[in-house]
C-alpha positions in Angstrom: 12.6 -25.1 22.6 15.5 -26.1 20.2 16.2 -29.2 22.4 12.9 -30.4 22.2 12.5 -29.6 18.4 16.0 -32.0 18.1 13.9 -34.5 20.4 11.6 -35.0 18.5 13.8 -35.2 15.3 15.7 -37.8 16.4 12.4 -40.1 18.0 11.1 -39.7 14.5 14.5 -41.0 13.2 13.9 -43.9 15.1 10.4 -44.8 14.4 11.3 -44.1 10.9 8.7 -41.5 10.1 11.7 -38.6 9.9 10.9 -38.0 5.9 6.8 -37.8 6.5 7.7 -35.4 9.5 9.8 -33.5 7.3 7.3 -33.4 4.4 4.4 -32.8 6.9 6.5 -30.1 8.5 7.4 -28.3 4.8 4.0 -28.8 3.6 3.0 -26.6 6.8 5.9 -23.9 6.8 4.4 -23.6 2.6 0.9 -23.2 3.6 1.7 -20.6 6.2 3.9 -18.5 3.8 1.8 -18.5 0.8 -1.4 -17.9 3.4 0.3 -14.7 4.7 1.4 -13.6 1.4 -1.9 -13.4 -0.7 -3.5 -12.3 2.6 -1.3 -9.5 2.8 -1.4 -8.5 -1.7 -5.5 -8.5 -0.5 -4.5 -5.6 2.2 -2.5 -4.2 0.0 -4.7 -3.9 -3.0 -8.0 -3.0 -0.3 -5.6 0.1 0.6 -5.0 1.4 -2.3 -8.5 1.2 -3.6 -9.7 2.8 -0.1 -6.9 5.5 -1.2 -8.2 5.7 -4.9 -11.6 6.5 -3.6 -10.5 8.7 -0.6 -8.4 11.0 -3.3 -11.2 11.2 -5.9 -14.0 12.2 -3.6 -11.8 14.5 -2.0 -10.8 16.0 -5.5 -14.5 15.9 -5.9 -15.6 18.0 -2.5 -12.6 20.5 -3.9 -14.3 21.0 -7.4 -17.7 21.4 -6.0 -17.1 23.7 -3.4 -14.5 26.3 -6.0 -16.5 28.8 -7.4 -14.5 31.1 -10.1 -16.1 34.6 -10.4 -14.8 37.4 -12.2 -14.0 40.4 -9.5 -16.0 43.4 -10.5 -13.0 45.5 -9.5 -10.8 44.3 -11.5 -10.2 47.8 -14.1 -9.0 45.2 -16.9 -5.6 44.6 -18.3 -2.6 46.3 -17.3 -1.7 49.3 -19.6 1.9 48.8 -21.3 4.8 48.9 -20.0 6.6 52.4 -20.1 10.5 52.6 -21.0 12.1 55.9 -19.7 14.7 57.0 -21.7 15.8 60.1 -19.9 18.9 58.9 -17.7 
């Protein structure tokens, strides 16, 4: 693959056309790059949002479904603590 790559290099050196190649083959390489890098800050950001949501309705289902009650047999606050003085 190299070899042909240099090839085609060097036919384009002697047609001339080696510095529109080169600009046509930058321009490309650019393109691609900046293509996979706001594709992949849109993945990122549709992640985090699909984690955003996932965590608030799952902090939601948690809230709904806790029910606080007071437990009838509970005899109230523990008396004071007793100090023994005899040994």
């Amino acid at each position: 693959m190299l070899v042909f790559i240099l090839i085609l290099l060097l036919v384009a050196a002697i047609f001339g056309v080696l510095g529109a190649v080169l600009k046509a083959v930058v321009f490309l390489v650019i393109t691609a790059v900046l293509t996979l890098t706001v594709l992949g800050a849109i993945a990122w950001w549709g992640i985090r949002r699909s984690a955003r949501k996932f965590s608030a309705e799952y902090t939601r289902q948690m809230n709904e479904h806790t029910v606080y009650r007071e437990n009838e047999a509970d005899p109230g606050p523990l008396p004071p603590p007793h100090h023994d003085d005899r040994y």
